[in-house]
N, C-alpha and C positions, 0 to 999 in steps of 0.2 A: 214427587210428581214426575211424569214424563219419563218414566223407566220404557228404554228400548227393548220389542222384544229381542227375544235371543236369534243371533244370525244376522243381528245389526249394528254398527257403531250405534255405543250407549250416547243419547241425547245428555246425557250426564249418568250413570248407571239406573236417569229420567227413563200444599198448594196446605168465675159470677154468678149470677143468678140468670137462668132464663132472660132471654130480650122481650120485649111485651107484648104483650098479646096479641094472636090474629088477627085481620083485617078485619072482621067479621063480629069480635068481640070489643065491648067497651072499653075505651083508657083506663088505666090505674084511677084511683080516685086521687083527687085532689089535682091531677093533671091540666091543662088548659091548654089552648090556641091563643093567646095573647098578641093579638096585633093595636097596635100603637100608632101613632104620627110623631110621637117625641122623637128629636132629630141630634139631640146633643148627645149621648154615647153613641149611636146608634154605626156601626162600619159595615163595610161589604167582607164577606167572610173570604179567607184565603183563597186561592186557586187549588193549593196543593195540599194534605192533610201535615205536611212537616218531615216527608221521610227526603232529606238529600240527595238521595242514589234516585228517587224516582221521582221531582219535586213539581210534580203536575198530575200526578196519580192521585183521588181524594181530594176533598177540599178541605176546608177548613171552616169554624162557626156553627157549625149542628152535628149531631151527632144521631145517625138514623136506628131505628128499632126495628121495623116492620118495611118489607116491600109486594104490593098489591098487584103482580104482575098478568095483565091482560092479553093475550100473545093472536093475532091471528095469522097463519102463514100457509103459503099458496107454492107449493115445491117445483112446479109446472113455472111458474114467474121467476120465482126466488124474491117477492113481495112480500112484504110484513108489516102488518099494520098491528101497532101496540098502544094500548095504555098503561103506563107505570102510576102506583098509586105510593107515594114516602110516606111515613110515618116518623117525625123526627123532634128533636128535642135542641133549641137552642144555647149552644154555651157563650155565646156574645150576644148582646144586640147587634140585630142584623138589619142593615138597608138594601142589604143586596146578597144572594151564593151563587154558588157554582153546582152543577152537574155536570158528570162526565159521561158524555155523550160526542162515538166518534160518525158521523155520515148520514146518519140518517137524518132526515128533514122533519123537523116541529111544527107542528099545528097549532099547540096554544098549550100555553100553560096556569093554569091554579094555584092559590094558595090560602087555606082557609074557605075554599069554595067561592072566592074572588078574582078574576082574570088577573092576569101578573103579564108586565112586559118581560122581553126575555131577547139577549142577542148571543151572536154563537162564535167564536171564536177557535179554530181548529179544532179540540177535541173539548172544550170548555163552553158548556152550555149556562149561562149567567142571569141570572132570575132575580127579578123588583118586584117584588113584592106590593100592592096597593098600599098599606101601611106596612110600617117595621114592624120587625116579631123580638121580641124583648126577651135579653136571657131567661135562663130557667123555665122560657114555654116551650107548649108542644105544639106543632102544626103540621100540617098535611097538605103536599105538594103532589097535584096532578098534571101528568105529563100526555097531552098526545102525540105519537109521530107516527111514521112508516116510510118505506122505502126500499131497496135493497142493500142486507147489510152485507158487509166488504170486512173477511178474518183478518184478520192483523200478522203481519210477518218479520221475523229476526232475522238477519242473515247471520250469526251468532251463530246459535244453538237451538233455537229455541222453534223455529220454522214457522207454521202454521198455525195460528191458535186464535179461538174467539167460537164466533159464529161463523161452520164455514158449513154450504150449502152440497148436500149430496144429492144424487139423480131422485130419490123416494123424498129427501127430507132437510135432516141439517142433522152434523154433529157438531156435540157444542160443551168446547173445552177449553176454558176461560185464560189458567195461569198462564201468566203473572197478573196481566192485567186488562183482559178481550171480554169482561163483561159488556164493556161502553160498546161493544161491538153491536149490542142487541138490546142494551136497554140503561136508562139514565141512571146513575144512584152515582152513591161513594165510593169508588173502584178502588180498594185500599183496603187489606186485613185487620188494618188498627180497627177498622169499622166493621161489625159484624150487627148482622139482624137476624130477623125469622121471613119466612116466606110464606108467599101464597100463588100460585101459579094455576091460572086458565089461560090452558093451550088448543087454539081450535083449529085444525086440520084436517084436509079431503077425508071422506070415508074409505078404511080401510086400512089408512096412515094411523099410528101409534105416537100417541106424544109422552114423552117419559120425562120425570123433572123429581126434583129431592125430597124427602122425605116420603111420607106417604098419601096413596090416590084417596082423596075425600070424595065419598059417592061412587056413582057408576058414569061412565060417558054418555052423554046427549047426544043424539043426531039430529039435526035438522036440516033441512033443504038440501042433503049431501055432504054434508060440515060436521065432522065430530069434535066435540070439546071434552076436554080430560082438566082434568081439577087435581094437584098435589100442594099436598101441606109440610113443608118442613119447621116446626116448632121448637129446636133449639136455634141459636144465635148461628149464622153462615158468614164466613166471610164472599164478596161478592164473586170472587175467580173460581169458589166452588159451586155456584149455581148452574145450571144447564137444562136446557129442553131440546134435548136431542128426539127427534122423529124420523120415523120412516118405517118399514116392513118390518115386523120385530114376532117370532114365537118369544113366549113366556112362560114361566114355573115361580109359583107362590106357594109359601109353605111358610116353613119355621126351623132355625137351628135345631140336632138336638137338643141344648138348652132353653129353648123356647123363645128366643128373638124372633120375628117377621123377617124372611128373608126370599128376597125378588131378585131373580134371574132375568135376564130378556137377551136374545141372538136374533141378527138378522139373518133370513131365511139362508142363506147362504155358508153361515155359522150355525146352524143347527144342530149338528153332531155338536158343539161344544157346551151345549146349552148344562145339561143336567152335570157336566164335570165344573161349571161355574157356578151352577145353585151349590153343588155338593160340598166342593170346596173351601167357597166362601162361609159356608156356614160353621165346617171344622174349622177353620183357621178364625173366624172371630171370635167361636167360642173359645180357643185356646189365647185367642189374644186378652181375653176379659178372664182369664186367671193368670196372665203375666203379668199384663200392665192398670188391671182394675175394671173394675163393670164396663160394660159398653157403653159410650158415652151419647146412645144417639135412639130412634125408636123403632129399624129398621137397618137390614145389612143386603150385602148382593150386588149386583154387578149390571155391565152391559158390555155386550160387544158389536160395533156396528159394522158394517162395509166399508169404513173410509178407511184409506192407507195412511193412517197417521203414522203408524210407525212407533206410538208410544200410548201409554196410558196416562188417566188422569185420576186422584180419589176426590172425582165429586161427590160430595158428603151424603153417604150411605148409599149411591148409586157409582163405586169406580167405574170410566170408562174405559175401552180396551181400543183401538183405533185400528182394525185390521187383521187381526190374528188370533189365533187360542190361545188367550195366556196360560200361563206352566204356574206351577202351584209358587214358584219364588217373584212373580208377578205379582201376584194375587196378593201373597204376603205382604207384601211391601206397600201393594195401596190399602188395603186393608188396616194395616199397622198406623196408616195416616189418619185414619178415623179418629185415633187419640192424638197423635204429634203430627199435626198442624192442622186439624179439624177441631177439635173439644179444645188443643192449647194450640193456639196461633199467635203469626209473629207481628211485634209491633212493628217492626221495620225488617225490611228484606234481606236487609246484610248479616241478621239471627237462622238464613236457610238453612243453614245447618243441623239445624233443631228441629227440621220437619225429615230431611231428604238425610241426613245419616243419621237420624232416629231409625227410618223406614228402611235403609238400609241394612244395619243391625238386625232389623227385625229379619229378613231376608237369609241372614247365618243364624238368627235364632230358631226359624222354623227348621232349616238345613240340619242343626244339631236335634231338635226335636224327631224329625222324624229318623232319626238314627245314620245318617249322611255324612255328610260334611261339617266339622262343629267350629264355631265360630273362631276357634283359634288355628285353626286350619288356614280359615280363610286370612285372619288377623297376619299368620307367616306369610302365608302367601303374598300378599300385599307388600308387608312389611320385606320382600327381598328385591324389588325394585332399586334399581341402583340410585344413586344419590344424585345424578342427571334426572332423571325421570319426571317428565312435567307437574306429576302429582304432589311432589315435593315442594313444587315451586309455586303455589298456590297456597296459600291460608285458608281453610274453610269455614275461619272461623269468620271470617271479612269478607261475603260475599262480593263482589264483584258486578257492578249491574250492566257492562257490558257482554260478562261471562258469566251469568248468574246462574245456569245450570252447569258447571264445570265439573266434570267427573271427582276432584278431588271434596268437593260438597258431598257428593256422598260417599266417594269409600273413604275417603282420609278423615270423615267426617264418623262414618261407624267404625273406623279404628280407635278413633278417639275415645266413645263410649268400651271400646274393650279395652285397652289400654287403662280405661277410668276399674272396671272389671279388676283387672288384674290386682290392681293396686287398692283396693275397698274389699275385697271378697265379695263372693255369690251372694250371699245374705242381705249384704249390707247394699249392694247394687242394684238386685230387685226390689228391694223393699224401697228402694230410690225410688225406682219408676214408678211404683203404684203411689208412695206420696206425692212425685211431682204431679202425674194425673190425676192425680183428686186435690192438689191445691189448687189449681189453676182450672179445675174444669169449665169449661166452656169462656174460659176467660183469653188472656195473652201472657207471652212468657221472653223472656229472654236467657240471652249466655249468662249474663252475671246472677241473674236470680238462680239460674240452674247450678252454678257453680259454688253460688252461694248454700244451697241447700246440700250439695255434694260433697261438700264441710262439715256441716253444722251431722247430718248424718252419720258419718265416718268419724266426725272427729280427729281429722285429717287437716293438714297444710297443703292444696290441690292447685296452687297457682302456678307451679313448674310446668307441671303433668299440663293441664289447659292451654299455658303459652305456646310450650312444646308443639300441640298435636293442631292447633288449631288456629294460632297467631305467627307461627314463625316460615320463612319461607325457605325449608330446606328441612330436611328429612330428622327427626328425632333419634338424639342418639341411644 
């Protein structure tokens, strides 16, 4: 994620089965809402989902499927008035959880279609339930609020990110953790669901959000609503309803993907080299690393001087500029590593941003340029001071969490891993890793573990080496 375009310090050279069914469709069967008054197992679920490095990020006791999001926003105010609708599934008995929710103001909250008390505590929104909901049920938490939402900022690396409000609309680029920016849920990767997003905005305004638009937009009384469906499992930092003035191009790869371009008027010349792009490079990425993993491909680029892009799932965003074809690559390339396989905990970044990385010297050598050992030297002549050195990338850093060395010393790795398995044995990697894990979660030791088992190789040197030691490999 957050790849700087070119002519900028790089922000860093900068995110199973199906989840269950739409808002709109019935539970699995055999499912249930089980609310209770039994008070003996019964606890308040964590604040944080368990990850260390970020341990108020996610909660903990439910584990969500489905989010029903209601959006209505007024670009003139910078006002938002939302309901969030959960779909979730208990792993504790619960007396009490959490939402993460940072600024905005609550109006009332539901649960099982029951009024629920609820008090707020800095970014921790904390929900009672009228009766406990008993392990192994399912229930359904509605949230209303509104307000003005306030992006979230790093003075790190990471700058800008959430929900941030542009003069037409809002661009809205979550990683790591700025969904709570715009709206309640599990702000946490470990937690992935499906979506469902009605966005209603001025007429004229465009509201753009993941997967694909279900219907055509409604107007009334001057208010258009836009309706998108994203149907595989999202982690929440790739969700976004960016709006504002937007030409558009719909089509299809030549392979025959669905593939949606959108440029702010302003960005208009770039519009038809990001449909066109996007559509060669996914199709090339679904014979490197295995079928596409999503039901739709393509891009946006808005007016805002973000300075960096994002791959919200199947819609990468671009913040300011015309991305160049090694942009595109690289959030594109995200659609499989850290979209379809995402990380259980943050400190595995590596596995999304020098995945996507890699991919960036893999298109380079494809289109007959610069081939990834090119770039591997180049890298690899950095003197043995050199900050990237001094950095693990296999151990993210959560103060440093986009650190340049995440991703290039992080796609070194993977060539490195290349060199030493052959071509063969190396892709044939990626395409099993992507379809073991698809749409699931991944880490180092399982990747490492499979990077064995395939080669039939001892890979524990090579891995310390490139990716746990703090000083340049010899």
């Amino acid at each position: 994620m957050r790849v700087r375009r070119r002519g900028l310090v790089m922000l860093a050279a900068f995110v199973s089965a199906l989840a269950c069914a739409p808002a709109d469709e019935p539970p699995p069967t055999g499912s249930s809402s089980r609310l209770s008054n039994e008070t003996s197992t019964a606890q308040a679920g964590a604040p944080g989902i368990g990850d260390p490095d970020f341990p108020q990020d996610g909660n903990g006791g439910y584990d969500v499927s489905h989010y029903d999001l209601v959006i209505d926003y007024t670009p003139t105010t910078k006002r938002l008035e939302g309901v969030t609708t959960i779909k979730a599934g208990a792993t504790q008995d619960l007396s009490s959880f959490n939402l993460d929710l940072a600024g905005l103001g609550v109006r009332q909250v539901t649960v099982g279609g029951s009024p629920a008390t609820f008090t707020r505590q800095g970014d921790e929104l904390t929900v009672r339930p009228a009766s406990k909901i008993r392990t192994g049920s399912t229930f359904t938490v509605r949230v209303a609020y509104s307000g003005v939402p306030k992006p979230a900022k790093d003075s790190a690396n990471l700058g800008t990110y959430g929900f941030i409000a542009t003069a037409d609309g809002a661009f809205v680029a979550s990683e790591p953790n700025g969904s709570k920016t715009w709206f309640p849920g599990n702000d946490h990767p470990a937690d992935k669901a499906t979506f469902d997003f009605a966005i209603t905005v001025p007429a004229g305004v465009v509201a753009l959000a993941n997967g694909e638009q279900t219907g055509q937009p409604t107007t009334v009384g001057g208010k258009t609503t836009y309706r998108w469906r994203e149907r595989h499992p999202m982690a929440t930092y790739l969700a976004t309803a960016t709006m504002g003035k937007f030409e558009t191009r719909s089509g299809s790869t030549p392979a025959g993907i669905p593939n949606f371009a959108a440029a702010d008027p302003k960005f208009k010349s770039s519009l038809d080299g990001l449909y066109t792009t996007s559509g060669e490079i996914t199709d090339y990425w679904s014979q490197v690393f295995g079928p596409y993993p999503f039901s739709s491909t393509g891009g946006m680029v808005d007016d805002y001087s973000a300075g960096y892009a994002l791959e919200n799932q199947t819609k990468p965003l671009y913040g300011g500029f015309d991305p160049d074809e090694s942009i595109i690559a690289h959030e594109l390339a995200h659609q499989w590593f850290g979209n379809s396989l995402s990380i259980k905990r943050w400190k595995d970044l590596w596995l999304n941003e020098g995945f996507a990385t890699y991919a960036e010297w893999l298109w380079s050598e494809h289109k007959g340029s610069k081939t990834a050992e090119a770039f591997f030297n180049e890298y690899r002549q950095r003197p043995a001071d050199d900050a990237i050195w001094k950095y693990p990338p296999g151990r993210a850093k959560p103060n440093d969490l986009f650190n340049q060395s995440v991703y290039t010393r992080g796609g070194m790795t993977l060539h490195a891993l290349r060199q030493a398995i052959g071509d063969a044995t190396f892709f044939s990697l990626l395409k099993t890793w992507t379809a073991q894990h698809r749409y699931g979660h991944v880490t180092t030791e399982s990747f490492v573990d499979l990077a064995e088992r395939l080669s039939g190789k001892q890979l524990d040197a090579l891995f310390d080496a490139w990716l746990f030691q703090p000083r340049r490999p010899a």
